[in-house]
C-alpha positions as CSV (number, residue, x, y, z in Angstrom):
1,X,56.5,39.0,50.7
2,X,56.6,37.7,47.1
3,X,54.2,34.8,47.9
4,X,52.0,37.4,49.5
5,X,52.0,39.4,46.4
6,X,51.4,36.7,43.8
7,X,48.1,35.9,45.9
8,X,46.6,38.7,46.5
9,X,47.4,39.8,42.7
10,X,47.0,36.1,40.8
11,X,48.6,36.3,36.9
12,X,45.8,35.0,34.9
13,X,46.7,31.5,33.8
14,X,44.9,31.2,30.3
15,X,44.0,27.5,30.7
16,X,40.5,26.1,30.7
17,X,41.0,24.1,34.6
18,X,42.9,26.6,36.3
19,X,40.9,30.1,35.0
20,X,39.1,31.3,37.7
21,X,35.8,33.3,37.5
22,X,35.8,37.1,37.7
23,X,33.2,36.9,40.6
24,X,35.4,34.0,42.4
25,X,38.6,36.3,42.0
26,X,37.0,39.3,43.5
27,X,35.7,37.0,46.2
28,X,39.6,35.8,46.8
29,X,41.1,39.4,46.5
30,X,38.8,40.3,49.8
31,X,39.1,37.4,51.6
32,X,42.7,38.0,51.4
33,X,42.5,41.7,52.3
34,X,40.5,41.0,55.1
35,X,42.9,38.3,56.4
36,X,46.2,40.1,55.6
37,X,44.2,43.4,56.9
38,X,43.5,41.8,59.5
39,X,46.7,39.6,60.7
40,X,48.8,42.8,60.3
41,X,46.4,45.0,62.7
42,X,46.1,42.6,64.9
43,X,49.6,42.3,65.1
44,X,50.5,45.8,65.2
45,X,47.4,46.0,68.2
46,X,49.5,43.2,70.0
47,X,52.7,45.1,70.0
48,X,50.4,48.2,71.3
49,X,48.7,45.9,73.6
50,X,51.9,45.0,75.4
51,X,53.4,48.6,75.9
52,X,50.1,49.7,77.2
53,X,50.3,47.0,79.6
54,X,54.3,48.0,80.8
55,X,53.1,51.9,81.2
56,X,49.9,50.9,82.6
57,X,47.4,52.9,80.3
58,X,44.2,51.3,80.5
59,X,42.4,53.4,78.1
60,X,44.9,52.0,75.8
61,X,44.7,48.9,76.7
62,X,41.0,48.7,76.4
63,X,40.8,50.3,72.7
64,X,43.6,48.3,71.6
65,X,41.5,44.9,73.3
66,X,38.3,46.1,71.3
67,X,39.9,46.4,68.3
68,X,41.2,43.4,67.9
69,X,38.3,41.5,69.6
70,X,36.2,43.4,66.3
71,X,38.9,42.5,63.8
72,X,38.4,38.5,65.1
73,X,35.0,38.6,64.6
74,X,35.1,40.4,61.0
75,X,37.7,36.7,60.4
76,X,34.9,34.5,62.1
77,X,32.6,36.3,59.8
78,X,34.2,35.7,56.9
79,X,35.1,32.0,57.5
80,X,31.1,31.8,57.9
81,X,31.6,33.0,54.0
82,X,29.1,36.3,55.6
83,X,31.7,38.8,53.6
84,X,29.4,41.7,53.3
85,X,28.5,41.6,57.4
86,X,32.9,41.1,57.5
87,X,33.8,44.2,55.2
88,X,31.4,46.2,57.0
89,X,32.7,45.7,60.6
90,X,36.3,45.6,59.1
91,X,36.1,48.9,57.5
92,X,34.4,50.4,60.6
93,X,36.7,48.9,62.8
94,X,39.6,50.7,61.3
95,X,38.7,53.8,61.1
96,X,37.5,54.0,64.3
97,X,41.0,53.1,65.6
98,X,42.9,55.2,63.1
99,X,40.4,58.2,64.0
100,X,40.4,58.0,67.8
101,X,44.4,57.1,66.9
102,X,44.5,60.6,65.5
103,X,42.3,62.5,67.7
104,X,43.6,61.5,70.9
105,X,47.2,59.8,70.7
106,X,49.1,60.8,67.7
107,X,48.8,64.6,68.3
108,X,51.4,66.8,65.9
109,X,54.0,68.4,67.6
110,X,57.2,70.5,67.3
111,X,59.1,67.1,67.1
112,X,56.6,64.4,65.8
113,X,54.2,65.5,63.2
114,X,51.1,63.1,63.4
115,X,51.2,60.2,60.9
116,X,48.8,57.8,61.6
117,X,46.1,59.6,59.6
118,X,47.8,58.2,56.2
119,X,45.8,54.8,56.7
120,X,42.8,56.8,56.0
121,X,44.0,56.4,52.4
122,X,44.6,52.1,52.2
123,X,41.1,52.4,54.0
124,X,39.2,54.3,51.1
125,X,40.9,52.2,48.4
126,X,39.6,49.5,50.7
127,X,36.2,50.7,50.7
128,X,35.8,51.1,46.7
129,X,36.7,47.1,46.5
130,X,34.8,45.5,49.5
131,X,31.8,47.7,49.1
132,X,31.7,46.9,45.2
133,X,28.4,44.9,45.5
134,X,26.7,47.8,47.7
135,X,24.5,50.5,45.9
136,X,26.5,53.5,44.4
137,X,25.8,55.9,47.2
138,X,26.8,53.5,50.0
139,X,30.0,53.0,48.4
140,X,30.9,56.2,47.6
141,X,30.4,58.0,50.9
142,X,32.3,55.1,52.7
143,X,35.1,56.6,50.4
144,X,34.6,60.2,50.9
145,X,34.3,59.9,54.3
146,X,37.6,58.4,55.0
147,X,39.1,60.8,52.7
148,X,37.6,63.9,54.3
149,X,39.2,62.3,58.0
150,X,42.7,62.7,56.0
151,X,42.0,66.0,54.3
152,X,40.9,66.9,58.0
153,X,43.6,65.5,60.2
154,X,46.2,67.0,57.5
155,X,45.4,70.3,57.9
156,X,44.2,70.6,61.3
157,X,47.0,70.2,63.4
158,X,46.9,72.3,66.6
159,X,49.5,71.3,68.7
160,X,47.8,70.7,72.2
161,X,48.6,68.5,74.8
162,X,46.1,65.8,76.3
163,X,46.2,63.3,79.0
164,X,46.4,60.2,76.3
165,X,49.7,61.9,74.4
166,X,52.6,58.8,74.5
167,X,55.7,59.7,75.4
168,X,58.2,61.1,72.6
169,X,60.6,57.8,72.7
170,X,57.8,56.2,72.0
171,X,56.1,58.0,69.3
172,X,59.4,58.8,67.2
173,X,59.6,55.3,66.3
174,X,56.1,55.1,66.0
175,X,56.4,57.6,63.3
176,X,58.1,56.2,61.2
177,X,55.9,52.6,61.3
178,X,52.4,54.8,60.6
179,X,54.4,56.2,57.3
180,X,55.3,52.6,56.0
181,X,52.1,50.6,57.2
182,X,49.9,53.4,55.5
183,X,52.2,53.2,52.3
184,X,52.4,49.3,51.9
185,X,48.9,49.1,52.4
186,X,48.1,51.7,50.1
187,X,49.9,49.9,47.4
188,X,48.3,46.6,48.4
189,X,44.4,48.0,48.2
190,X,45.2,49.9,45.2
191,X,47.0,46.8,43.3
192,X,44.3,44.8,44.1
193,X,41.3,47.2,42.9
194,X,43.1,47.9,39.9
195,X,43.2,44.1,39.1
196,X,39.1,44.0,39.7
197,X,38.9,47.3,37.3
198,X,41.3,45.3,34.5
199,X,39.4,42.0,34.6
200,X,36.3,43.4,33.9
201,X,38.0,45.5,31.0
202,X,39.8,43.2,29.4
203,X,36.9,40.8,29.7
204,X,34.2,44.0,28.0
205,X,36.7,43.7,25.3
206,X,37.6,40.7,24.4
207,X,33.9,39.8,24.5
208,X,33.6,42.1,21.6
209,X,36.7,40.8,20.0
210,X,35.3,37.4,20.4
211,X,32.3,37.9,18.5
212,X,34.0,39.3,15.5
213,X,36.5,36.2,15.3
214,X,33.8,33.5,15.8
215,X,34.7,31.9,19.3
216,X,31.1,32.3,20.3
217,X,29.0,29.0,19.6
218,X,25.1,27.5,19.8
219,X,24.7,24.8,21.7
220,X,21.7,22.8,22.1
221,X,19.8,20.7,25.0
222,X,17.2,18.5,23.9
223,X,13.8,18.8,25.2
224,X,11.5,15.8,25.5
225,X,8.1,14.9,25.7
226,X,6.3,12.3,28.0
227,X,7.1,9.2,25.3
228,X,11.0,9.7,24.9
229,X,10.5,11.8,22.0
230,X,12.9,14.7,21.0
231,X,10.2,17.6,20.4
232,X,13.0,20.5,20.2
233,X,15.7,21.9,21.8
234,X,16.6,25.0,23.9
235,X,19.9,27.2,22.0
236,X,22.5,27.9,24.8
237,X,25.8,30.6,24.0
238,X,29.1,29.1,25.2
239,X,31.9,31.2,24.5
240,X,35.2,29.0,23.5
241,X,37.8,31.0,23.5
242,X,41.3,30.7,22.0
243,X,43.2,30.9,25.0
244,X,40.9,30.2,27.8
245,X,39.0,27.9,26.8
246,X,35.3,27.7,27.7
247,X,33.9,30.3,29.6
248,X,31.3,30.0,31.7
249,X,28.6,32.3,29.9
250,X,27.7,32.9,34.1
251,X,31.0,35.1,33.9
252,X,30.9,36.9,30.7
253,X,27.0,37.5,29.7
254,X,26.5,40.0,33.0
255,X,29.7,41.5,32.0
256,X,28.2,41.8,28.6
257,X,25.0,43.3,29.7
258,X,26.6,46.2,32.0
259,X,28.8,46.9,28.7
260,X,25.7,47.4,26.6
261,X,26.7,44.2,24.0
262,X,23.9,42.2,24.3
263,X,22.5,43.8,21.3
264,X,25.1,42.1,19.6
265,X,24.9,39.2,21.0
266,X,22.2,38.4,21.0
267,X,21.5,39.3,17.4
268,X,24.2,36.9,16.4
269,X,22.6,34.4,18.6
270,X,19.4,35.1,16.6
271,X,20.8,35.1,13.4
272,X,22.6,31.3,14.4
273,X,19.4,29.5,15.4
274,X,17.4,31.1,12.1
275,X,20.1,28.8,9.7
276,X,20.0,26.1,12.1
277,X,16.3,25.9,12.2
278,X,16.8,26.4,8.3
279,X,19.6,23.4,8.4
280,X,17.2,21.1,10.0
281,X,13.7,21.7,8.3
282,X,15.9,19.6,5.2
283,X,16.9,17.0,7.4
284,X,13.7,13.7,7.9
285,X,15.2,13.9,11.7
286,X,15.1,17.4,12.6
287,X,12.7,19.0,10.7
288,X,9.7,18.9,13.3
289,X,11.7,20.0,16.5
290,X,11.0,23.9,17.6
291,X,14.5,25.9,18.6
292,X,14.2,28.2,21.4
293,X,16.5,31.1,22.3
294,X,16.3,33.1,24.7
295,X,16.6,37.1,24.5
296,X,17.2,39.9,27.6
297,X,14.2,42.0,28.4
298,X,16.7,45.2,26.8
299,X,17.0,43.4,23.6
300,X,13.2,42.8,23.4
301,X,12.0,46.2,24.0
302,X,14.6,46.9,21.4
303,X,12.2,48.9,19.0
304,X,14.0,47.0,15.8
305,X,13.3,43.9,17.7
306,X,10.4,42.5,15.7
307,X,11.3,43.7,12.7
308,X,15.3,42.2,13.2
309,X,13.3,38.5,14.0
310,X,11.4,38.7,10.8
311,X,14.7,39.7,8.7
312,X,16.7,37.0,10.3
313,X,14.0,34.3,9.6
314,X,13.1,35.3,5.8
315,X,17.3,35.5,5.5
316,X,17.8,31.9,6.5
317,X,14.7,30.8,5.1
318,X,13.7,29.2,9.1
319,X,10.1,28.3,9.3
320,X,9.1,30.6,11.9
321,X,6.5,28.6,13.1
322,X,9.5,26.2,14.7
323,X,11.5,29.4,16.7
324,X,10.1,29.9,20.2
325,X,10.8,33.2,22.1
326,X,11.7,32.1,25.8
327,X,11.2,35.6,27.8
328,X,12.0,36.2,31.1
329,X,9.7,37.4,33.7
330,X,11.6,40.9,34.0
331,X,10.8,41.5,31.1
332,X,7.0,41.6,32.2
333,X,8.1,44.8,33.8
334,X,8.2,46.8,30.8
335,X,5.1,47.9,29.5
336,X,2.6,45.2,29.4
337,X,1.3,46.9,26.7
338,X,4.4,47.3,24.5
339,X,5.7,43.5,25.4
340,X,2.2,42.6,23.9
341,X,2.3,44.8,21.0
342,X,5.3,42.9,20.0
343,X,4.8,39.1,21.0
344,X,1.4,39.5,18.8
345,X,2.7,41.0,15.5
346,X,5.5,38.2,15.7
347,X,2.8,35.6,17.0
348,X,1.1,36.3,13.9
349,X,3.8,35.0,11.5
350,X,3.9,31.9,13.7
351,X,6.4,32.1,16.3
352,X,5.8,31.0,19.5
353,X,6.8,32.1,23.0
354,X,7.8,30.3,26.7
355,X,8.1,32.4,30.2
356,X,11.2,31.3,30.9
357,X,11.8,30.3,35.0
358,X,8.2,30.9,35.9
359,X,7.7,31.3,39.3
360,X,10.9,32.8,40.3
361,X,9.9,36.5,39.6
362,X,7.0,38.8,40.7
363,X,4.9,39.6,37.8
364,X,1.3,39.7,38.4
365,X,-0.4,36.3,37.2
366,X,-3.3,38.7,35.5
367,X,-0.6,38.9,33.0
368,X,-0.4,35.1,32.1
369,X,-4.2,36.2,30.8
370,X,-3.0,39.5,28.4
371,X,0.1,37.7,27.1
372,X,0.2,35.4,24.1
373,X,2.3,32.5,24.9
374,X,2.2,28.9,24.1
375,X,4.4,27.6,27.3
376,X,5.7,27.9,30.8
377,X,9.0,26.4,31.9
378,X,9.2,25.7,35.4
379,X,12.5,26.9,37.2
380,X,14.9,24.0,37.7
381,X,15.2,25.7,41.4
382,X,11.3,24.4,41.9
383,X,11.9,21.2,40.2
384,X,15.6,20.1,42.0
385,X,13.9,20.2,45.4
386,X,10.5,18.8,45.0
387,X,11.5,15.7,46.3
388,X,12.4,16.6,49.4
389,X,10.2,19.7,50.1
390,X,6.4,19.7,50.0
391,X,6.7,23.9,49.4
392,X,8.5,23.5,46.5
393,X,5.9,20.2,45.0
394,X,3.2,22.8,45.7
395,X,4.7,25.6,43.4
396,X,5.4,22.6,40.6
397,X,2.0,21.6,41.2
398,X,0.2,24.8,41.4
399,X,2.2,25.9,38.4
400,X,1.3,22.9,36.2
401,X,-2.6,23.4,37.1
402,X,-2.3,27.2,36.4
403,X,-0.9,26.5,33.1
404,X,-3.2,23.7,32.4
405,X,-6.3,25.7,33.0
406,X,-5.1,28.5,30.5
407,X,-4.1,25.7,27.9
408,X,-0.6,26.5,27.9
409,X,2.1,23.7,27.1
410,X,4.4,22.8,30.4
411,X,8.0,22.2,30.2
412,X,10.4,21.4,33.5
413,X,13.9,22.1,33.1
414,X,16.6,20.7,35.0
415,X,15.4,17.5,35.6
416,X,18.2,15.0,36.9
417,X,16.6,11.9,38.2
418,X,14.2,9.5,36.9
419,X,11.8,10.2,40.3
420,X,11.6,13.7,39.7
421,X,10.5,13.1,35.6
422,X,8.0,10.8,36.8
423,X,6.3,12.7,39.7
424,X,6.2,15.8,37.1
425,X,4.6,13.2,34.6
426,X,2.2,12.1,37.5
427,X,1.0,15.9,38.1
428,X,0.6,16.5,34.4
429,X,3.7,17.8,33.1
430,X,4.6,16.4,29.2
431,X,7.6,18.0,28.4
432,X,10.9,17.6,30.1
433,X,14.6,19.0,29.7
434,X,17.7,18.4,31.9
435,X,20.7,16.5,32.4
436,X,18.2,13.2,32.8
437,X,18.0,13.4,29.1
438,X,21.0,15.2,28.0
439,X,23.7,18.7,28.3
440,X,23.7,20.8,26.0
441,X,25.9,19.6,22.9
442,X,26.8,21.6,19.8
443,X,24.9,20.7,16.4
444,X,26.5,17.7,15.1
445,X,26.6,15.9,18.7
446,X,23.0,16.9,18.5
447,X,21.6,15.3,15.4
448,X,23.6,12.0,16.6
449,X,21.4,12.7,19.7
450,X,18.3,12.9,18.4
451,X,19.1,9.8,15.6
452,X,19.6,7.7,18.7
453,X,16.5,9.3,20.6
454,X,14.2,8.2,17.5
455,X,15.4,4.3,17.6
456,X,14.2,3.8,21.1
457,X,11.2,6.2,20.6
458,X,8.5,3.8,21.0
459,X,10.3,2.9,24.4
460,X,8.5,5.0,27.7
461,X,11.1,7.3,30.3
């Protein structure tokens, strides 16, 4: 039981190789409450299964056999790692049985009040965790609905006799293992959706926390062009924190953005690349490469935006003609109007602006015409399997033609292998970023970088 405990509810061990994601511990706590779930009801079924078989009631025997044939297949499922399709049947599997359970077998009497209807609670507890991904609605009437079986079953309670009632010997006993399987698996769900609630609270926090003592850092992947050359370098947010260690910012910036702190965040991040450009513009090195940083489609439409980039540049004394904008394509869904408004009255103090992942969204290309930007980054999703499908070569190629023929600069990101830089090259692509080239590395590993870059700069990729 212990052993059962400490997996379903893992102590977070604060070390950098063992932390696990928030995503990947909400993935383990329902893999392990559709297992234990699961291996419990089928047991249970089993034990069913057998006195059904003695007493020779075949409508038992043939709900008990469908109910655990359906609880097999929600296991099969999951092992296919189809969790959504496994919750689903899982959830409707049991309450089925406990409703029909209910309805038909576990009828109140003078002697045996009727039990079984308690797992309605463990279920709805259930519900709130494996439906978490599911739309608001979904989720919630998967909940009220096995909450209004309970409220229903425990006031309702005609004593009537039917041709399915089990004999009192049998249900006495049977009592009494309703009343502890519903309570132990009320404690379970419960434990374990208060652990998903926590993590994503203590992580809203500490994010916040974070930011005031400094564990958030820049760090920077070159970008290359066509002769070797370091041209600039795209700012990346890792968050190092005291305890931890890195965390992935895949974990904390959507756990940032449903808290409402990427205003914040990305301010800071702002204000950080500003005195690095600044840093670098005195350095012979450094002083020609662009920095982009990228900023959320809510922190664009921001309406002290502009006016916050203009601040943060003058304050660091950045040459704003070196900061590029990368935007996302969501972003495109605000008000074309509104995102042009603001990329002009910054484009006309000199900064410069990329469409971050281009391909990967589904903005109108009449767009590409209204907005001003000065480059398109191909998705590293297009550019890691263009060697190996001739779709995804005709989206790099497409792309680099389309941006060609509206003079825009091309960049691929996430290019690995020395066939895939040259096959861009071939197709007209110039500028290049990936792990080919470099990670991303925090400001002093990066001025060694791009020391070493300009010895060997007359030598071709």
């Amino acid at each position: 039981m212990r052993k059962l405990i400490t997996s379903l509810f893992p102590r977070k061990k604060l070390t950098p190789t063992s932390l696990l994601t928030r995503a990947r511990q909400h993935e383990l706590r329902i893999r392990l409450i559709l297992r234990t779930g699961s291996a419990i009801t089928i047991t249970i079924c089993l034990a069913w299964l057998i006195l059904f078989l003695v007493i020779v009631n075949w409508l038992g025997i043939t709900f008990v056999s469908l109910t655990i044939a359906a609880l097999f297949y929600s296991l099969r499922l999951e092992q296919r790692n189809l969790l959504r399709a496994a919750s689903w049947i899982w959830l409707t599997c049991l309450y089925l049985a406990v409703f029909l359970s209910a309805a038909l077998t576990d009828i109140p009497t003078l002697t045996t009040p009727r039990t079984i209807h308690l797992c309605f609670l463990p279920l709805a507890a259930a519900g709130c965790l494996l439906l978490r991904e599911e739309n608001a609605f979904i989720r919630n009437t998967s909940t009220v609905v096995c909450l209004l079986a309970y409220g229903y079953f425990a006031v309702v309670n005609p004593i009537w006799i039917t041709p399915y009632l089990l004999d009192e010997s049998i249900r006495v006993p049977g009592t009494a293992l309703n009343v502890l399987f519903g309570l132990v698996a009320l404690f379970f769900t419960l434990h374990a959706f208060q652990a998903d609630v926590r993590d994503k609270d203590s992580l809203d926090g500490e994010i916040a926390d974070g930011l005031i003592r400094g564990e958030m850092e820049l760090y920077y992947q070159p970008q290359l062009n066509e002769k070797g050359e370091v041209v600039g370098a795209e700012s990346l947010l890792r968050w190092r924190h005291p305890a931890r260690g890195f965390i992935s910012p895949a974990e904390f910036i959507p756990v940032a953005e449903a808290a409402g702190l990427m205003p914040q965040l990305g301010d800071w991040v702002l204000k950080t690349a500003c005195e690095q450009l600044a840093s670098w513009s005195n350095h012979p090195s450094m002083k020609h490469l662009w920095l982009a940083v990228n900023v959320s489609a809510s922190q664009f439409v921001d309406q002290r935006f502009a006016e916050n980039v203009l601040i943060q540049i003058a304050d660091a004394g950045a040459p704003a003609r070196l900061l590029k904008i990368e935007l996302t394509e969501s972003t495109l869904a605000q008000d074309v109007n509104d995102v042009v408004s603001i990329m002009s009255m910054l484009g006309r103090h000199g900064i410069q602006f990329a469409l971050d992942d281009f391909g990967t969204g589904f903005s109108a290309l009449s767009y590409l015409r209204q907005l001003p930007l000065t480059q398109l980054k191909i998705d590293k999703s297009f550019v890691g399997q263009m060697t190996v499908s001739e779709k995804d070569l005709a989206i790099v190629r497409t792309i680099i033609t389309l941006a060609t023929e509206l003079n825009l600069q091309i960049l691929a990101e996430g290019v690995e292998t020395e066939e895939q830089r040259s096959l861009l090259f071939e197709m007209g692509c110039m500028h290049f970023q990936g792990f080919l080239f470099g990670r991303a590395i925090p400001s002093k590993d990066f001025l060694q970088f791009v020391e070493r870059r300009e010895k060997t700069s007359n030598i071709n990729l």
